[in-house]
Structures are given as C-alpha cells and as structure tokens.
C-alpha positions in Angstrom: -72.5 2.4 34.7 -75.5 1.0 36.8 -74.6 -2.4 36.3 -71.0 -1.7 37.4 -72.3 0.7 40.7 -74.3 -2.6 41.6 -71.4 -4.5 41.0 -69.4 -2.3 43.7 -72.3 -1.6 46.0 -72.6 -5.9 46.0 -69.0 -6.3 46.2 -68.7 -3.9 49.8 -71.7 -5.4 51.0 -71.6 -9.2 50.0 -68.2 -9.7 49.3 -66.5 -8.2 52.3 -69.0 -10.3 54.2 -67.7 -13.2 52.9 -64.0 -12.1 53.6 -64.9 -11.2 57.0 -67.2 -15.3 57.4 -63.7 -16.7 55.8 -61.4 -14.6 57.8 -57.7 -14.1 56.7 -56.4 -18.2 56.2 -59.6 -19.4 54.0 -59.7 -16.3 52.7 -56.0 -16.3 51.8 -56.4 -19.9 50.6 -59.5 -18.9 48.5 -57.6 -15.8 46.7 -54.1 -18.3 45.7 -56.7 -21.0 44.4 -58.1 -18.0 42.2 -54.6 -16.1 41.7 -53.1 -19.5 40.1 -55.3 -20.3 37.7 -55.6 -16.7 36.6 -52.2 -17.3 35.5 -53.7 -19.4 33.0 -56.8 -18.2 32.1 -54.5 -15.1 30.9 -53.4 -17.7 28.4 -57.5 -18.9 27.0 -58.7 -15.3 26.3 -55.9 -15.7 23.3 -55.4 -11.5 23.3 -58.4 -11.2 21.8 -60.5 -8.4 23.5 -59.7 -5.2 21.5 -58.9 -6.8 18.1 -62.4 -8.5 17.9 -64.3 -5.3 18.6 -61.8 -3.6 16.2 -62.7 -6.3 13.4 -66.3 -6.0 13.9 -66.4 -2.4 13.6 -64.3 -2.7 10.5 -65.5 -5.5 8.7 -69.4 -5.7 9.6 -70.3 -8.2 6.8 -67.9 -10.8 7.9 -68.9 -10.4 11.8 -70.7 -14.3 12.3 -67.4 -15.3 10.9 -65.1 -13.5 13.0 -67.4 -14.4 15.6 -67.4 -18.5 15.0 -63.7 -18.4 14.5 -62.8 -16.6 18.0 -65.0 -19.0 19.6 -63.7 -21.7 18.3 -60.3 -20.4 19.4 -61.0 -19.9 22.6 -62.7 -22.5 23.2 -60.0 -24.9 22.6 -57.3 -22.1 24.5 -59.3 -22.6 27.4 -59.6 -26.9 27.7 -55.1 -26.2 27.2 -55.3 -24.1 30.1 -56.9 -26.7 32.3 -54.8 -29.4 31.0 -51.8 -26.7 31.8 -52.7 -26.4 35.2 -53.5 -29.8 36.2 -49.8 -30.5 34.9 -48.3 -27.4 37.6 -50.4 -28.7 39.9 -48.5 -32.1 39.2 -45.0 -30.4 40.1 -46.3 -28.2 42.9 -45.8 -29.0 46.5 -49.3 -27.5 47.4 -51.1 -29.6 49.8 -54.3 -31.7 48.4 -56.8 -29.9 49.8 -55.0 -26.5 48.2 -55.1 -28.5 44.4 -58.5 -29.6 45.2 -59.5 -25.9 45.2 -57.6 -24.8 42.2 -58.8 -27.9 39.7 -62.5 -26.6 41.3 -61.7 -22.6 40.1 -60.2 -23.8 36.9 -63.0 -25.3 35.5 -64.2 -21.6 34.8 -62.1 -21.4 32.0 -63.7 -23.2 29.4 -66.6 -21.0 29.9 -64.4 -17.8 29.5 -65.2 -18.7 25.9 -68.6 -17.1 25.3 -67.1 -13.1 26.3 -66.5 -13.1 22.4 -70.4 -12.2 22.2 -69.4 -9.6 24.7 -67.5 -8.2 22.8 -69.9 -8.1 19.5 -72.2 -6.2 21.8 -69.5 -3.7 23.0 -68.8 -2.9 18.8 -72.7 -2.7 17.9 -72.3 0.0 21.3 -75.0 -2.5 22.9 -73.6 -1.8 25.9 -77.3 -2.4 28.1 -77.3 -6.0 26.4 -74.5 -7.0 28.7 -74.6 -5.4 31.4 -78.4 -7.2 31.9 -76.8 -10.6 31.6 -74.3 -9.5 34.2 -77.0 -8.4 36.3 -78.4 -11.1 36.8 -75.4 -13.2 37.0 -74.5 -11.0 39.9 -78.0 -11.4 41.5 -77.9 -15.1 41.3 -74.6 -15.0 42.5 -75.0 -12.6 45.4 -77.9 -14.9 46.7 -76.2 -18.2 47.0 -73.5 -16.7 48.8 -75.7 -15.1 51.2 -76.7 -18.6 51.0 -73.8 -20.7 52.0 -73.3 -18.0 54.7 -75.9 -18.0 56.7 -76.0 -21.8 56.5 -72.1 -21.8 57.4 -70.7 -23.2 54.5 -67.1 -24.9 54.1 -64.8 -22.9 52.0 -65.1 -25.3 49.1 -68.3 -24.2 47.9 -67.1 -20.6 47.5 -65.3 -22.4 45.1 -67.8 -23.7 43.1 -69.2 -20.4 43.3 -66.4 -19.3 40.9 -67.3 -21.6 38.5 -71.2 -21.0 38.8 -70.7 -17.2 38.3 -68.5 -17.8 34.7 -71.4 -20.4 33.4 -74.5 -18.3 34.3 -72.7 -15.1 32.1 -72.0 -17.8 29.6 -75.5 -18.8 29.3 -77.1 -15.1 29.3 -74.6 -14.2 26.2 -76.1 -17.3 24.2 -79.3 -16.6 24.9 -79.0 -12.8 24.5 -77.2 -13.7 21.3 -79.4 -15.7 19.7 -82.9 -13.1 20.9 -80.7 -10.0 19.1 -79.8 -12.1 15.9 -81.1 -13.9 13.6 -78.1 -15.3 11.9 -76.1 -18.5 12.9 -72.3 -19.0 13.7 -72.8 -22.5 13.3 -70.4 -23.4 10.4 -69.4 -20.0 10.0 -65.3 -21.1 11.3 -62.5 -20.2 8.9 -58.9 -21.1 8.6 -57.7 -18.0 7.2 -59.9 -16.1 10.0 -57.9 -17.7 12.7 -54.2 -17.4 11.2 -55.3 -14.0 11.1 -56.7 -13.3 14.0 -53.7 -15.6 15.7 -51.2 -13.2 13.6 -52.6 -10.0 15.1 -52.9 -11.4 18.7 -49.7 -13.4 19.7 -48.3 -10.4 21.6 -51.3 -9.7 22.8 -51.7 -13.4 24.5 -48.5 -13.2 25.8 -48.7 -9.6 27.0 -52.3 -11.2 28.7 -50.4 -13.6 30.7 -47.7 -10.7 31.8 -50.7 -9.5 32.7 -52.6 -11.9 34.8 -48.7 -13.0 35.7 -48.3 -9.3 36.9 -51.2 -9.3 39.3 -51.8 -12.5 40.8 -48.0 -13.7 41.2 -48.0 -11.6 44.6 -49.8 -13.8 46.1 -48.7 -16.7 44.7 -45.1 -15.7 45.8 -46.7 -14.7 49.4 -48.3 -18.1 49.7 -45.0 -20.0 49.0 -43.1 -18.1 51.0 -44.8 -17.0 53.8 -48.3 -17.9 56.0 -52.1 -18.3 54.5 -52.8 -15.6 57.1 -50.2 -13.0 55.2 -52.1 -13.9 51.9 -55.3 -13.1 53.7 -54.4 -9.8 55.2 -52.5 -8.4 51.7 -55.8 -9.9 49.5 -58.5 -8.1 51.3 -56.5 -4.8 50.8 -55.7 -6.1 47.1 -59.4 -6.7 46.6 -60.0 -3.2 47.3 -57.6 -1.8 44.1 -59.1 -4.4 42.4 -62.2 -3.2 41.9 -61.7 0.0 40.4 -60.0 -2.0 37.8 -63.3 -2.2 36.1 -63.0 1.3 35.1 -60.9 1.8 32.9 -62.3 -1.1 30.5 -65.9 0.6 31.4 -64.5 3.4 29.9 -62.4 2.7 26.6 -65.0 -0.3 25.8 -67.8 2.6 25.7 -65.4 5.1 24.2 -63.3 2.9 22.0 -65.4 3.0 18.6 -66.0 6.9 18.9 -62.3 7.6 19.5 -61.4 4.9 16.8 -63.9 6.4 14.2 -61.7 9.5 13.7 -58.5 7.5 13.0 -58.3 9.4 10.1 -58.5 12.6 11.6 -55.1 12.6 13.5 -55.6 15.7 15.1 -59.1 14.5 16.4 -58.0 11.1 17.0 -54.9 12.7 18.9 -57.3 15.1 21.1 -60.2 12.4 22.0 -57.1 10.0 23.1 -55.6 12.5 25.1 -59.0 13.5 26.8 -59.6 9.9 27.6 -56.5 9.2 29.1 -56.8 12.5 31.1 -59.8 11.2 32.4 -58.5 7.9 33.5 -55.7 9.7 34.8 -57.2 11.9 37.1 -59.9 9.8 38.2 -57.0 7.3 39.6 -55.2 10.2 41.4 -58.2 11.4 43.4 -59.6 7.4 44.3 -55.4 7.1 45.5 -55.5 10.2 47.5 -59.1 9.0 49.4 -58.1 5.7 49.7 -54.2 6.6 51.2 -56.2 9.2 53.6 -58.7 6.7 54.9 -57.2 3.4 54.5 -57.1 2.8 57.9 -61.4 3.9 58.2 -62.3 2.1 55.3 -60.9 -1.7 56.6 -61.9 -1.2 59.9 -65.5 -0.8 58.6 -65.5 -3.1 55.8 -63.5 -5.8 57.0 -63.5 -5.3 61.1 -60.5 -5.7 63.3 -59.2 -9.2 62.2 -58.3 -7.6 58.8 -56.9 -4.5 60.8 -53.1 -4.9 59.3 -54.5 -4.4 55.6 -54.8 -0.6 56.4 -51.2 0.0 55.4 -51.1 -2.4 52.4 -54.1 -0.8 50.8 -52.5 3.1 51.5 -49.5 1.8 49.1 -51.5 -0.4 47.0 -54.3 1.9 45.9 -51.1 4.1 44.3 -50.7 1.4 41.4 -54.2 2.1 40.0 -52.5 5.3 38.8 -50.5 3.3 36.2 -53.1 0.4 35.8 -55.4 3.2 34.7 -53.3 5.1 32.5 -51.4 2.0 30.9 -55.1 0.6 30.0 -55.6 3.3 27.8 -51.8 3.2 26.6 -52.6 -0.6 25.6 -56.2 0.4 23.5 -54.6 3.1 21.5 -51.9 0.6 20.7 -54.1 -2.2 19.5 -56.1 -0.1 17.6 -52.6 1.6 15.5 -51.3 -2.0 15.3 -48.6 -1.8 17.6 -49.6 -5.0 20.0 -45.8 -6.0 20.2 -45.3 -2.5 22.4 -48.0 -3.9 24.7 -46.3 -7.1 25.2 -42.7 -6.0 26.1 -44.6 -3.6 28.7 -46.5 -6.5 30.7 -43.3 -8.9 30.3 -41.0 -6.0 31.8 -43.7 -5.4 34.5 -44.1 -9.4 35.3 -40.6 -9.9 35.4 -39.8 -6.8 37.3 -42.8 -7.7 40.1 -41.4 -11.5 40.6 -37.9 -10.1 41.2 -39.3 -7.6 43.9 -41.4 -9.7 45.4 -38.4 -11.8 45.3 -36.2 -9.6 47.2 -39.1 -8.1 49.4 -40.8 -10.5 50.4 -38.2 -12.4 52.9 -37.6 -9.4 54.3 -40.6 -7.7 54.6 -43.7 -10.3 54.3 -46.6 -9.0 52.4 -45.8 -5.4 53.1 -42.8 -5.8 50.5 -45.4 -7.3 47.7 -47.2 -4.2 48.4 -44.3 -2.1 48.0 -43.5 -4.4 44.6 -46.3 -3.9 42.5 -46.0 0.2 42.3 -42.6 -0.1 42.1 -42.6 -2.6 39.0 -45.2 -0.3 37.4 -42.9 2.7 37.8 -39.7 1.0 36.8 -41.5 -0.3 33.5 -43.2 2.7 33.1 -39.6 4.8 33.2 -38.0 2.2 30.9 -40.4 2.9 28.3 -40.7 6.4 29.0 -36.7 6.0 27.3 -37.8 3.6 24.7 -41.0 4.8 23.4 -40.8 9.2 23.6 -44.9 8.8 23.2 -45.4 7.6 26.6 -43.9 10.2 28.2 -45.7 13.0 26.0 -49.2 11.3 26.6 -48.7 11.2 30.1 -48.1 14.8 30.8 -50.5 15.5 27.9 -53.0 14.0 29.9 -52.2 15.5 33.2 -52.7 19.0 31.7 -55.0 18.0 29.6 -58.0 19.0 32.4 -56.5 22.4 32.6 -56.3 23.3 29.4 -59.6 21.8 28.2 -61.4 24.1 30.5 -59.2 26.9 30.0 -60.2 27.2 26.4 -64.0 25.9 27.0 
C-alpha cells in the first residue's frame, strides 16, 4: 500500500508535470507511441499472471521449475512481439518520427520478462520484496524526469524513459531473487512445464490482448481519425482512471492465496469472494462519484487550463472503473476454478464492442464519443454475460449488498 500511495502521490506530482511540459500534441503523440505497443505487450505476458502464483502455491516443490519455464516463455513472447510490431509498423501510414517513438517504447518488452519473480513473491505473500524494487524504480525514475524537464528535453527521451523504467524493475527482481534464494533456475526449463502452462493460459493470452486491445485502441482509433491534440486532451483524463487501475490487482494479489486456500470450503470460499468483490465494488462507486463531482477542479489543478476540455471526458470516463474493478475480481475467481475460457470471451466481446463504438462515435463526436465508448462496451459485455453466465449477475448484486449485510449481522 505505501509503495502504491507513492506511486499516486509521484504520478499527480511528477507525471502531470510532465503532461502539462508536453502539453496536449507531444503528449498525445507520447500516449499512441505507448497505447500501440501495449497492443502487443498484451501478447508477451503469455496469460500468465494468476496461473503462476496459483502453481506456486500448489506445487511448492517444483516452483524453480515453474519459474525457469515461464521465463523462458516469456522471454521469447516478448522478442515476437517486437518483431510483431516492427511488421505493423511496416503497413502503417504513421509518420517516421511517430515509428521512431513506438520501436523506442517497444523495446520494454523483452524486459516484461523478469515480473515472473513478481509473481513468486506475491505466492510466498512477499509482498514488501516488490514493492522495494518498485520503489526505487520509481525514485530513479521520478528523478530523471525531473531531469529532462528542467533541462527542456525533446519528447524522445520520455521515450527512453519507458524503456529505462521496465529494465531497472527487471534488474531489482534478479537481484532480489537471487538475495531471498539460494537455489538456481538455471537449467531448471521443462517441456512438459510449458505445454502445460501453455494449455492452461491460451485464453488467458488472448483474453490479455482483448485486454490491452480494450484499453489502448481509443486512442489508437482517435489518433487515426482525428488530431494529436484530441489524443492529448482524452489521455490526460484517461490517465486519471488509469491509475486506480492498480487497485484492484493490489487487492486480489494480497488477498488471492487466503481466498484460494478455502477452495475447499465452498461456503467460505463463496463468502471471502463475495466480500472481496464487494470491496472493489464500492470502492469504485465512491472514486466515480468524487471524480464525476469535481472533474472539472481536479484538471484545472492538475493539468491547468490547456488541458481544460478533459473535465468532461474524465466525468464519463471515471464510471468504467466500476466494471474494470468488479470484472478484475470476476477474472481471478475464474482462473483460480479453471474457467480461463469465460475470461476470454469477456475481453474479446468488450474489444470488439469498443472498436465498433469508437467506430461509430468517433466521426461524430471526436474523443468525447471514445469516452462515451469505453463504459458503454463494458456495460454491453457486462449485460451479455449477465444472460450467458447467471453467476455474474448473482455476484454482482451479491456484492452490492454484501456491505449491508456484513455489518448488519457483525
């Protein structure tokens, strides 16, 4: 929790100052760079999040294999996905300097690799491990942007930037790694590990890249179809949802292993999912209701009057979170009963349904119809499965009274 208040408290301070040094064009141009090859890198982290951490809570003895194989796995996902971009960047009509920027972002991916120790520390509930690494990735970080600021940098280095933060986390899980254990993963890769771990995560990689797909293709779609300044305005308000989308993952990652311990238990298992979910629930309605209320306060003083159009953007926006939330626990209770495939069809609905709002919208409306697009693709896959799948509907409504009746009975 620290490390993720400094993370926010750095982001308002440090980061809107280098949205406000950027302004909306280099800032828009920044955020497609970074929104495109997120389309990719949705593709090199393989699915693999909350079937490793299951698998090492499971099968402790076999954890440096599990470990060696995933890396080795992502490893090679990630040098595909650059290779993958450099060939869309081959049929795009982006400008040169516009590729320039994205082959500079991309290069982040191969170092995507080393979150598999990440995620070895989240299933020994080593949660302080991480976050120091990410600590000090962040200082680092935060200093050589102040940096390039004050010495009125050119947009490319806030490039590079990108790909210094990914290899400075890399390096602080190696070296955090090797100080907490004393075993090697060298040698420790396995065939039947992968097919396995492969087996159990296609949907899941596919279901990533709705995903990423979901999230970033707004402003890829704004970007094509309308100004550098329109991506600029509807980023800085997107970049304010955004970061309360470490939350939920803050959450289930510190919760997941107690919830999943009582699998057994189905009534406990159902009550500590439910109270999770109620949780993440309700904490997304009341950051949707301040931020709809004040939208207008909150860019003036974050992002001055330049950025003064975002006001409305984030006031719709901020309303999404309230699915993003509650679908991120929907997704970990479904990896952890073996039900991946359910995850998939949801992100591929809500991808597909996004790009044919945006679609529609966005002629129409500019990059106040992409904000009206992502809600609205959330909803409609949301009511879709809500027909599908009768457990959606019941752990939604579940979770809204959940609060009530938890302290009615307390």
């Amino acid at each position: 929790m620290g490390e993720q208040l400094l993370r926010i408290v750095s982001g308002l301070l440090v980061g809107i100052w280098v949205t406000r040094y950027l302004g909306p064009e280099q800032f828009g141009l920044l955020s497609y760079a970074i929104a495109f090859v997120s389309v990719f890198g949705g593709l090199s982290k393989l699915g693999l999040d909350g079937i490793l951490v299951r698998e090492f809570v499971g099968k402790p003895d076999d954890k440096e294999n599990y470990l060696a194989t995933a890396f080795v796995l992502k490893v090679s996902a990630g040098l595909f996905a650059i290779l993958f971009v450099a060939g869309a960047l081959f049929f795009s009509s982006s400008d040169t300097r516009t590729n320039f920027l994205v082959c500079i972002v991309s290069i982040s991916l191969i170092f995507q690799s080393f979150d598999v120790i990440e995620y070895y520390f989240q299933s020994q509930v080593k949660a302080k491990v991480v976050s120091v690494c990410k600590v000090i990735q962040l200082v680092l970080s935060l200093c050589l942007k102040i940096a390039l600021i004050l010495n009125q940098a050119s947009l490319i280095w806030f490039a590079y930037i990108s790909v210094f933060d990914t290899f400075t986390l890399a390096m602080g899980y190696f070296f955090s790694y090797r100080i907490h254990n004393v075993f090697r993963v060298y040698g420790k890769f396995r065939w039947d590990i992968a097919r396995q771990l492969l087996k159990d995560s296609w949907p899941l990689i596919f279901a990533g890249v709705g995903f990423v797909l979901f999230s970033n293709v707004d402003v890829i779609m704004l970007k094509k179809m309308t100004t550098e300044h329109d991506v600029g305005i509807y980023a800085a308000a997107y970049r304010l949802v955004i970061a309360w989308h470490f939350f939920p993952g803050l959450v289930l990652n510190s919760l997941f292993p107690a919830v999943l311990s009582k699998k057994q238990e189905s009534v406990e298992y159902n009550r500590r999912k439910v109270m999770v979910t109620s949780f993440l629930l309700w904490s997304a309605i009341a950051i949707a209701l301040f931020a709809s209320l004040f939208s207008t306060l909150i860019v003036k003083v974050l992002y001055g009057s330049q950025f003064g159009e975002s006001a409305v953007l984030l006031a719709i926006l901020i309303w999404a979170n309230v699915f993003v939330f509650f679908n991120s626990a929907w997704s970990f209770w479904h990896i952890a009963e073996n039900k991946s495939k359910w995850v998939l069809l949801f992100q591929l609905i809500s991808a597909g349904a996004a790009i044919l709002l945006n679609y529609l919208l966005i002629p129409f409306f500019g990059n106040f119809g992409s904000a009206l697009a992502l809600p609205c693709a959330l909803f409609f896959s949301f009511f879709i499965f809500s027909i599908v799948d009768k457990n959606i509907p019941v752990l939604f409504w579940k979770s809204i009274v959940a609060i009530f009746i938890y302290e009615k009975t307390r």
